[in-house]
PyMOL Python script that loads the backbone (N, CA, C, O; Angstrom):
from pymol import cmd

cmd.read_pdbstr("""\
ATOM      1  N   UNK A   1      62.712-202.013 111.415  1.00  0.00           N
ATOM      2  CA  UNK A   1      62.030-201.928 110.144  1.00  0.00           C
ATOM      3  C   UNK A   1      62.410-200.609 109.482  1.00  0.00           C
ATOM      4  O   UNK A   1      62.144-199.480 109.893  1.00  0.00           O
ATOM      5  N   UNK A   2      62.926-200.873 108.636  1.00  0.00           N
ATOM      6  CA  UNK A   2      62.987-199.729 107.827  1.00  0.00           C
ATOM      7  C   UNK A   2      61.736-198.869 107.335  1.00  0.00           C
ATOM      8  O   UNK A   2      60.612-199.353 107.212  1.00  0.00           O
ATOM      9  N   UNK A   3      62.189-196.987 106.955  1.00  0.00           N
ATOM     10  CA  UNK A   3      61.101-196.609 106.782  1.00  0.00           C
ATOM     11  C   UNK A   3      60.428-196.784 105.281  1.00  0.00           C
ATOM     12  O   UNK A   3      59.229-196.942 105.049  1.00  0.00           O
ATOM     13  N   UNK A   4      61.339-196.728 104.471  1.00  0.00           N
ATOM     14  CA  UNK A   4      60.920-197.045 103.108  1.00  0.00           C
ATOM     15  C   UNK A   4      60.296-198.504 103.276  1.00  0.00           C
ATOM     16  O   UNK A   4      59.863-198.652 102.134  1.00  0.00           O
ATOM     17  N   UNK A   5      60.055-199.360 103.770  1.00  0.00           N
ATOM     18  CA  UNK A   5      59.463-201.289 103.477  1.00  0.00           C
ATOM     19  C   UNK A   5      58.195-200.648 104.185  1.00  0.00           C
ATOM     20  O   UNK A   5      57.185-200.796 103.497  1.00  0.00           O
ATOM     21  N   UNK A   6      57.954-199.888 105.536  1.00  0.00           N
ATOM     22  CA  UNK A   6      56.895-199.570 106.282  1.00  0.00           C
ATOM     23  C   UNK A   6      55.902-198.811 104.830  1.00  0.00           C
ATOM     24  O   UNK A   6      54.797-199.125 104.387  1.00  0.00           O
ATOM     25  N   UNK A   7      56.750-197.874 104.466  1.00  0.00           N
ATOM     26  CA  UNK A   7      55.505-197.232 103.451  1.00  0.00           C
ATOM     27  C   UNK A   7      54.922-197.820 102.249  1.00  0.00           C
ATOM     28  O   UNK A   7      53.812-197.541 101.794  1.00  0.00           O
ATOM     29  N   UNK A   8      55.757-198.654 101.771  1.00  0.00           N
ATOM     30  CA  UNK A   8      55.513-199.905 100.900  1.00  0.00           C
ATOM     31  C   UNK A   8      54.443-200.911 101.204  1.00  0.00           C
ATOM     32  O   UNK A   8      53.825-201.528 100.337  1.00  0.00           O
ATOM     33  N   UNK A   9      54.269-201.032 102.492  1.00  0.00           N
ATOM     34  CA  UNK A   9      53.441-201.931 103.548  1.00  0.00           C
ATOM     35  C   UNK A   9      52.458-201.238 103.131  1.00  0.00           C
ATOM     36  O   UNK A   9      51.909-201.715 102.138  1.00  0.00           O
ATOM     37  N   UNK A  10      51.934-200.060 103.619  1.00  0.00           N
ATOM     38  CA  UNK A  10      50.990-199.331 103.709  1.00  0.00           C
ATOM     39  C   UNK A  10      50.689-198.973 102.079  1.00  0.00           C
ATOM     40  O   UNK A  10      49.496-198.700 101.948  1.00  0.00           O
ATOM     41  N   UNK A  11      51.282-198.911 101.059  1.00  0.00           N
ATOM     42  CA  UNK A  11      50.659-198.568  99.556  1.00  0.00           C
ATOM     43  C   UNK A  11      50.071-200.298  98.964  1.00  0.00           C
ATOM     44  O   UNK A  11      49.438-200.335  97.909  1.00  0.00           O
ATOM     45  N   UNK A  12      50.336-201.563  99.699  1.00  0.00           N
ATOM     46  CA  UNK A  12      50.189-202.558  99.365  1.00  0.00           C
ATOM     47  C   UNK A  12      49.136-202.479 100.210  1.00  0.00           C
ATOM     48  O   UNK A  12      48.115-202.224  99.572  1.00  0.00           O
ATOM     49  N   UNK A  13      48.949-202.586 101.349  1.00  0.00           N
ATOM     50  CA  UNK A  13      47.435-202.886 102.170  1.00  0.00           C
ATOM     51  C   UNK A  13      46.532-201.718 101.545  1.00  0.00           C
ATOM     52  O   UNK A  13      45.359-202.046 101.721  1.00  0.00           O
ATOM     53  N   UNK A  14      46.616-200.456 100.870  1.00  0.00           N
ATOM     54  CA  UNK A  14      45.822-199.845 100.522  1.00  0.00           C
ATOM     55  C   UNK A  14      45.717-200.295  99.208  1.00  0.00           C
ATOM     56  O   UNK A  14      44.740-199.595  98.945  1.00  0.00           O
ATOM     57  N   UNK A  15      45.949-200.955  98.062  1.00  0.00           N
ATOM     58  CA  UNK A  15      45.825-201.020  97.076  1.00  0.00           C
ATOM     59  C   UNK A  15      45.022-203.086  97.324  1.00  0.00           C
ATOM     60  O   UNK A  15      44.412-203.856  96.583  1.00  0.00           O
ATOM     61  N   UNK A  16      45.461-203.134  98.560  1.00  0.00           N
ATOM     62  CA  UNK A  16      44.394-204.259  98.746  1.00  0.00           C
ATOM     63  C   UNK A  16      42.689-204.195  99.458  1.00  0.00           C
ATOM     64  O   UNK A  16      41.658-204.866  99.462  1.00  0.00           O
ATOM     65  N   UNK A  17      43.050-203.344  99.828  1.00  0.00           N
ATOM     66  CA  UNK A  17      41.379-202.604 100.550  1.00  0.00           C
ATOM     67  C   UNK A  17      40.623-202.206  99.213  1.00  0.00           C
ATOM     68  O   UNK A  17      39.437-202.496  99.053  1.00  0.00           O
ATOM     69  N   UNK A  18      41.570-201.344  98.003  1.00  0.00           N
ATOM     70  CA  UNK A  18      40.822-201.210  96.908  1.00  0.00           C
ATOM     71  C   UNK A  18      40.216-201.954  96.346  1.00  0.00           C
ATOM     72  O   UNK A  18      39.047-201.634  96.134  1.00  0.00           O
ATOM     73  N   UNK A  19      40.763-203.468  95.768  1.00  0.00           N
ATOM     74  CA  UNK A  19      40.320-204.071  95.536  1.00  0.00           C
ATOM     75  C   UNK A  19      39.409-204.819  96.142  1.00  0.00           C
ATOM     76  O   UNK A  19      38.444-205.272  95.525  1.00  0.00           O
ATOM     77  N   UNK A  20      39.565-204.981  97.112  1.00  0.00           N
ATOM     78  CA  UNK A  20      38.486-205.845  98.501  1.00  0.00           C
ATOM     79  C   UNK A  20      36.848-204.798  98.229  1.00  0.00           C
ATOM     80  O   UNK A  20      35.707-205.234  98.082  1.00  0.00           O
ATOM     81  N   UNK A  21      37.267-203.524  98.241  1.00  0.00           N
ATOM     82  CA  UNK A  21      36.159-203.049  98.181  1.00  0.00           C
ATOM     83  C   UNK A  21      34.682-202.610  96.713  1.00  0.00           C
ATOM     84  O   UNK A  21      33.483-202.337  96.656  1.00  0.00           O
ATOM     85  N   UNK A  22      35.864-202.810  95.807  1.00  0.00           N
ATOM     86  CA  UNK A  22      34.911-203.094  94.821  1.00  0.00           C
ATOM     87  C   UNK A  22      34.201-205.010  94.827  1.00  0.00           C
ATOM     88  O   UNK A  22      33.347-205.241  93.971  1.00  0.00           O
ATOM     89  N   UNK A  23      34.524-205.939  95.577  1.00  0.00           N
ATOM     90  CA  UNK A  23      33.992-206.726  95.296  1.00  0.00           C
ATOM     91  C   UNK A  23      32.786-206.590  96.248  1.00  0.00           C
ATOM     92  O   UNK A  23      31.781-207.149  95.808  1.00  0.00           O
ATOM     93  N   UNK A  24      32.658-206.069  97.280  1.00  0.00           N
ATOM     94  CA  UNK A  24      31.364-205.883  98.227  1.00  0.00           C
ATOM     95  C   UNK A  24      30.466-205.418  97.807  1.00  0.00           C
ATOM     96  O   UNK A  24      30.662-204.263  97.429  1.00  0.00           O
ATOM     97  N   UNK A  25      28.964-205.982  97.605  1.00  0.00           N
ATOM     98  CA  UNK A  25      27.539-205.857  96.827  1.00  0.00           C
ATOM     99  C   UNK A  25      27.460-204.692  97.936  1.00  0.00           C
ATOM    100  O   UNK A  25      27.870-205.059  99.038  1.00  0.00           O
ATOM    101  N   UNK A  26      27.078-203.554  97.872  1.00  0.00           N
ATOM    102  CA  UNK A  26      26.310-202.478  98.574  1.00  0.00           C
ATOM    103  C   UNK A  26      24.849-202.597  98.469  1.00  0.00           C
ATOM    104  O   UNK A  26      24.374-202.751  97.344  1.00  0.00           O
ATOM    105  N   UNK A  27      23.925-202.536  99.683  1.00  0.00           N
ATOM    106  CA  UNK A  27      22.833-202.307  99.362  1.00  0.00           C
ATOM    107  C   UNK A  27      22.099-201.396  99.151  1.00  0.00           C
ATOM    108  O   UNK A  27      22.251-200.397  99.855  1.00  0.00           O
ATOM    109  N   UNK A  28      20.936-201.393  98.017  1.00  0.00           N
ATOM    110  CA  UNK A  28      20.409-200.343  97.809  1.00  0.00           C
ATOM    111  C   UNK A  28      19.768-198.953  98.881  1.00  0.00           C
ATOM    112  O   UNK A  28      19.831-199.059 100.106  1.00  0.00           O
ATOM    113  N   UNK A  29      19.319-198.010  98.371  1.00  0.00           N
ATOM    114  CA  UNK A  29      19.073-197.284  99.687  1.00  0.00           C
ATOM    115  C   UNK A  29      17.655-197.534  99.858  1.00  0.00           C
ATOM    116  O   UNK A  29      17.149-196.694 100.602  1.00  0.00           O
ATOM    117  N   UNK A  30      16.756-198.495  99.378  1.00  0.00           N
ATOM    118  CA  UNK A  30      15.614-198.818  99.644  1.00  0.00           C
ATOM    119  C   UNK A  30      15.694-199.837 100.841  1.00  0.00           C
ATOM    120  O   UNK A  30      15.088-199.907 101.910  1.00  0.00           O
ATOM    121  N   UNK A  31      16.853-200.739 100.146  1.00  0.00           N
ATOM    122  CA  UNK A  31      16.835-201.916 101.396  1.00  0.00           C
ATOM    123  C   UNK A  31      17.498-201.414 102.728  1.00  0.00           C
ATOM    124  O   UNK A  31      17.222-201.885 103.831  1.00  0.00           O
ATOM    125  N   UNK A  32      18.509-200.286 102.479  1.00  0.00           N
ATOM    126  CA  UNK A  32      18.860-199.701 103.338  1.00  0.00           C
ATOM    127  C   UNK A  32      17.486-199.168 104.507  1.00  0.00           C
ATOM    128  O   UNK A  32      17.164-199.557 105.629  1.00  0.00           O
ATOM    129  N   UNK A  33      17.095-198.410 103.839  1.00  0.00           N
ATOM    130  CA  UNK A  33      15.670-197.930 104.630  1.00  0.00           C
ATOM    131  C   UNK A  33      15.222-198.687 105.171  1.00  0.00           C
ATOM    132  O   UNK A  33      15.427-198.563 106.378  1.00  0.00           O
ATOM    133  N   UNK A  34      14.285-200.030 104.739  1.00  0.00           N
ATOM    134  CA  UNK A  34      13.489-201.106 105.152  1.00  0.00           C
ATOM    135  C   UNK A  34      14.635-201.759 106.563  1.00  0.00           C
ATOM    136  O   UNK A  34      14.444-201.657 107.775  1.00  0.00           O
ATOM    137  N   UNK A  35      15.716-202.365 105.888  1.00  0.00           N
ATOM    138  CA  UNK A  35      15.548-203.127 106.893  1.00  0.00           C
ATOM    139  C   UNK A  35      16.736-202.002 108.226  1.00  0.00           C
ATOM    140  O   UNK A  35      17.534-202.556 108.982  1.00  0.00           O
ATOM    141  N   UNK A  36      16.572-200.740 108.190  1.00  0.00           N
ATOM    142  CA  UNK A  36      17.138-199.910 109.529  1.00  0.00           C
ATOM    143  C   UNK A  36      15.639-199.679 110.202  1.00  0.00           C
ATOM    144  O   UNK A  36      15.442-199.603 111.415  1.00  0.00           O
ATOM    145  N   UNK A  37      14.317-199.552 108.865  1.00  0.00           N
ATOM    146  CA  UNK A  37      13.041-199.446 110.104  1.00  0.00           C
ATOM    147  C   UNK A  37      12.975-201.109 110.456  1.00  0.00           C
ATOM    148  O   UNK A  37      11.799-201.377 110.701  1.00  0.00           O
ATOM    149  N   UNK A  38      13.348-201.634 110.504  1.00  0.00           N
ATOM    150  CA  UNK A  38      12.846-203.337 110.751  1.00  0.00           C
ATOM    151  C   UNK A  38      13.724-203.437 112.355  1.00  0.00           C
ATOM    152  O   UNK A  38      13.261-203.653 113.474  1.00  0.00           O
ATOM    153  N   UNK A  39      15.084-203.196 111.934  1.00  0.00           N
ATOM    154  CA  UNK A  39      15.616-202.855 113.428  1.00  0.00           C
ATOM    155  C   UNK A  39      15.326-201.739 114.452  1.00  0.00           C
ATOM    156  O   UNK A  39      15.479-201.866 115.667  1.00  0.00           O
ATOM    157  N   UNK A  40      14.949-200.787 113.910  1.00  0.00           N
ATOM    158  CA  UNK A  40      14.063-199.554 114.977  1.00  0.00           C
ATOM    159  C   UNK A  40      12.763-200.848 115.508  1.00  0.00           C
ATOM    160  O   UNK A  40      12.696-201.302 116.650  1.00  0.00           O
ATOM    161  N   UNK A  41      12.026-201.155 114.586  1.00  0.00           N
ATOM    162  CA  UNK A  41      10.756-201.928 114.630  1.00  0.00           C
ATOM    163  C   UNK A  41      10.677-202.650 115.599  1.00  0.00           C
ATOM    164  O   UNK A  41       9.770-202.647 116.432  1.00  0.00           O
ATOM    165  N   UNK A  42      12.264-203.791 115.553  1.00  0.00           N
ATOM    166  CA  UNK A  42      12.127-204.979 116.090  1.00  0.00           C
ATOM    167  C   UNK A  42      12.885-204.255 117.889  1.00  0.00           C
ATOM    168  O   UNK A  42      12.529-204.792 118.938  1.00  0.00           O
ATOM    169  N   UNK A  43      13.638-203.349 117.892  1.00  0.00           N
ATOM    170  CA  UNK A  43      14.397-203.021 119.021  1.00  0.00           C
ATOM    171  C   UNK A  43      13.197-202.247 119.840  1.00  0.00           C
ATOM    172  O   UNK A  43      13.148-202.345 121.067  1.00  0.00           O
ATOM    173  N   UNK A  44      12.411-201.618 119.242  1.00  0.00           N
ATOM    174  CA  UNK A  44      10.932-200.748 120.476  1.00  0.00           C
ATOM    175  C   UNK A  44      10.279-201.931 120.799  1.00  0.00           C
ATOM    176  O   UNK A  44      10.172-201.965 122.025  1.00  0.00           O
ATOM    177  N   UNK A  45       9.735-203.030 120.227  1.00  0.00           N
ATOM    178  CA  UNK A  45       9.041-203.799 120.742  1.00  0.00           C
ATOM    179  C   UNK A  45       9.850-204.471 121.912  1.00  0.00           C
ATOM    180  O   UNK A  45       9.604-204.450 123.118  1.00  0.00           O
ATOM    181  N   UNK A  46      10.485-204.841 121.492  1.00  0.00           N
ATOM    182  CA  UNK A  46      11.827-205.470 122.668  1.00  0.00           C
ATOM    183  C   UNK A  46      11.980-204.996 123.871  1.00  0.00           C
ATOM    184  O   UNK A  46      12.005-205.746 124.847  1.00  0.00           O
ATOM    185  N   UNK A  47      12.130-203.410 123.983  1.00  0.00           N
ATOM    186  CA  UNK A  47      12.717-202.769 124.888  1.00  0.00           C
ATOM    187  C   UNK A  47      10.867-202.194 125.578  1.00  0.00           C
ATOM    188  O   UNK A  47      10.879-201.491 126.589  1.00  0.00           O
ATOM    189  N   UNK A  48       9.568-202.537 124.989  1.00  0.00           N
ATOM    190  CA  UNK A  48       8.216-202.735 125.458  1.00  0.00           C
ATOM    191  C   UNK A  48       7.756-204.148 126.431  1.00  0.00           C
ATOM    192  O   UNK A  48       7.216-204.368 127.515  1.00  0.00           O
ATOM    193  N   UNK A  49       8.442-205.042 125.101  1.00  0.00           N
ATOM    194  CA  UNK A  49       8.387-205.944 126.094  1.00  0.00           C
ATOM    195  C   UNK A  49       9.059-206.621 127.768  1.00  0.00           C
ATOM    196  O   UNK A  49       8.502-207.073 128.769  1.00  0.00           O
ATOM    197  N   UNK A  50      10.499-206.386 127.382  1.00  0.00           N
ATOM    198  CA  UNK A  50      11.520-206.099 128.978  1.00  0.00           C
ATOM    199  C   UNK A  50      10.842-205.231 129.551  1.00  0.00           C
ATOM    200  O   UNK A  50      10.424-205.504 130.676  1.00  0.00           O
ATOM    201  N   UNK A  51      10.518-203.900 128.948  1.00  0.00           N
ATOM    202  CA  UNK A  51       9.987-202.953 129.867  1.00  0.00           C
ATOM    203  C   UNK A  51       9.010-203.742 130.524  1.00  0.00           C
ATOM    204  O   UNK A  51       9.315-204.187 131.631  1.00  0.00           O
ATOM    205  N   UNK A  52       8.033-203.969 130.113  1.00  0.00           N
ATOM    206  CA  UNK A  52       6.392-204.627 130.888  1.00  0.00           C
ATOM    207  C   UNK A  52       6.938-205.732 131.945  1.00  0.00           C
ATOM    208  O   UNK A  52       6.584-205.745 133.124  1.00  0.00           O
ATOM    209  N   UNK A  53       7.919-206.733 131.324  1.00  0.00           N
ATOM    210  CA  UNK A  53       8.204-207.384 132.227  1.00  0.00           C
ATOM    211  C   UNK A  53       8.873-206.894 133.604  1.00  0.00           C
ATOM    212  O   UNK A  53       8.487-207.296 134.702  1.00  0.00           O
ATOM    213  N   UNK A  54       9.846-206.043 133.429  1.00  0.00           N
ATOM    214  CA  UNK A  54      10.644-205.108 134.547  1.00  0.00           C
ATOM    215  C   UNK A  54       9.012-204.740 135.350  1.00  0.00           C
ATOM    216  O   UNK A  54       8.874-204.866 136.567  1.00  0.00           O
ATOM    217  N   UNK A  55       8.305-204.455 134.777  1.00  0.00           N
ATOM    218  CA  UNK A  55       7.257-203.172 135.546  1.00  0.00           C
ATOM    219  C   UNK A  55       6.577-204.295 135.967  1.00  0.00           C
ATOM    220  O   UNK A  55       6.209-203.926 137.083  1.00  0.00           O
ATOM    221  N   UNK A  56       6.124-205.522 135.812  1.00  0.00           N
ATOM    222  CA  UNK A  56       5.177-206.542 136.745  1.00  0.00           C
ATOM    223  C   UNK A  56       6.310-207.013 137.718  1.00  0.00           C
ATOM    224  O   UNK A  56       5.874-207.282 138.838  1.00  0.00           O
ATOM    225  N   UNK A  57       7.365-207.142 137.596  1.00  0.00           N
ATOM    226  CA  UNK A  57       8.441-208.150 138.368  1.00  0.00           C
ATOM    227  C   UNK A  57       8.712-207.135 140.019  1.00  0.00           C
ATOM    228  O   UNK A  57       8.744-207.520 141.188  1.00  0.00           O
ATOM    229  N   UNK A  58       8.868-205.714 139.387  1.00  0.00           N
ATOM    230  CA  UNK A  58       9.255-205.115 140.540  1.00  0.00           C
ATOM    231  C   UNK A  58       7.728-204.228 141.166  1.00  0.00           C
ATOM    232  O   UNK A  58       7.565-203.608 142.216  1.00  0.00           O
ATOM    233  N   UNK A  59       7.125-204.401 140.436  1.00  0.00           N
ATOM    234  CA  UNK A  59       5.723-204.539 141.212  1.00  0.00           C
ATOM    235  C   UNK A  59       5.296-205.478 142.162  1.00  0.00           C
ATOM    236  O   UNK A  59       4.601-205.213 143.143  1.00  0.00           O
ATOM    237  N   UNK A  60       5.745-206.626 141.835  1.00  0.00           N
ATOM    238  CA  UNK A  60       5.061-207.924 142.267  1.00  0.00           C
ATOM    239  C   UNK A  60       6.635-207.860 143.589  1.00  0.00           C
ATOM    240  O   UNK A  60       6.379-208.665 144.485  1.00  0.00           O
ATOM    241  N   UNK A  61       7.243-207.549 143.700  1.00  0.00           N
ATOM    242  CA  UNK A  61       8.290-207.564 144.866  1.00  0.00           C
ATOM    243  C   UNK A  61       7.748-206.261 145.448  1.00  0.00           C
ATOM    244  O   UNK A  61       7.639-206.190 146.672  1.00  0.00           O
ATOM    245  N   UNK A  62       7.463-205.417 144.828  1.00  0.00           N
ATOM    246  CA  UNK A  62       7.575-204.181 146.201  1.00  0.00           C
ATOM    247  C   UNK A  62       5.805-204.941 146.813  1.00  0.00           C
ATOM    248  O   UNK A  62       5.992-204.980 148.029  1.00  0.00           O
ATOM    249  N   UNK A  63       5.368-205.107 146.740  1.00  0.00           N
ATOM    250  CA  UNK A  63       3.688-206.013 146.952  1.00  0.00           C
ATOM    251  C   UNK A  63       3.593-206.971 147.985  1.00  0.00           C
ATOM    252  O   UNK A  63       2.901-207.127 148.992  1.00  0.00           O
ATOM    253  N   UNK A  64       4.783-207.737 147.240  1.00  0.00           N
ATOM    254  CA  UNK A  64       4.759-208.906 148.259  1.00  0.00           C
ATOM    255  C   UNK A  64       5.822-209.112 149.415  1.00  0.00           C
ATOM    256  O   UNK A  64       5.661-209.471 150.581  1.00  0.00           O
ATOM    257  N   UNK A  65       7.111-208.722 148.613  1.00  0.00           N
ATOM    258  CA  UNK A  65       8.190-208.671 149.358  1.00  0.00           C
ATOM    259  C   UNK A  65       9.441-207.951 149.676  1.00  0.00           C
ATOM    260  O   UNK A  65      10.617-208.313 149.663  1.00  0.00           O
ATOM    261  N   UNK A  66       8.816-206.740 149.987  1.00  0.00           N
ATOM    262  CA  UNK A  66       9.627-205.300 150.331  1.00  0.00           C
ATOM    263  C   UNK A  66       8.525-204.222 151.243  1.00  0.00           C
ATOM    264  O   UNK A  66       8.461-202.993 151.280  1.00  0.00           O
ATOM    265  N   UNK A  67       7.344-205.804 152.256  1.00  0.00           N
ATOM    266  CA  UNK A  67       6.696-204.608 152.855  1.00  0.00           C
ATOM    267  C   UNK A  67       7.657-204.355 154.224  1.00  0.00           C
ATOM    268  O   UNK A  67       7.411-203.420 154.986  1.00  0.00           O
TER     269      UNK A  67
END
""", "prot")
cmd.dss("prot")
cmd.show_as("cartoon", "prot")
cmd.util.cbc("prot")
cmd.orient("prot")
């Protein structure tokens, strides 16, 4: 490959990312906010709930069956 077609490559894929990127809706920084606390929100409960379960499961084995 020649080096001049390689850099040509690269001013064509960048002048296609340009365009690619003005068509992408950005979201606001409100919705931004909301829904990053919605995933904090939804990932602590999650990792409460596995937790509780982990903490009865290996309770209930060291109890019954790890005397």
């Amino acid at each position: 490959m020649k080096i001049s077609n390689f850099f040509q490559k690269i001013v064509i894929f960048l002048k296609e990312v340009r365009l690619e990127m003005k068509k992408v809706n950005w979201p606001t920084r409100k919705e931004t906010i909301k829904y990053t606390l919605l995933v904090i929100g939804v990932s602590a409960v999650l990792a409460i709930f596995l937790g509780g379960w982990d903490f009865i499961f290996s309770t209930l084995l060291s109890k019954f069956l790890l005397r």
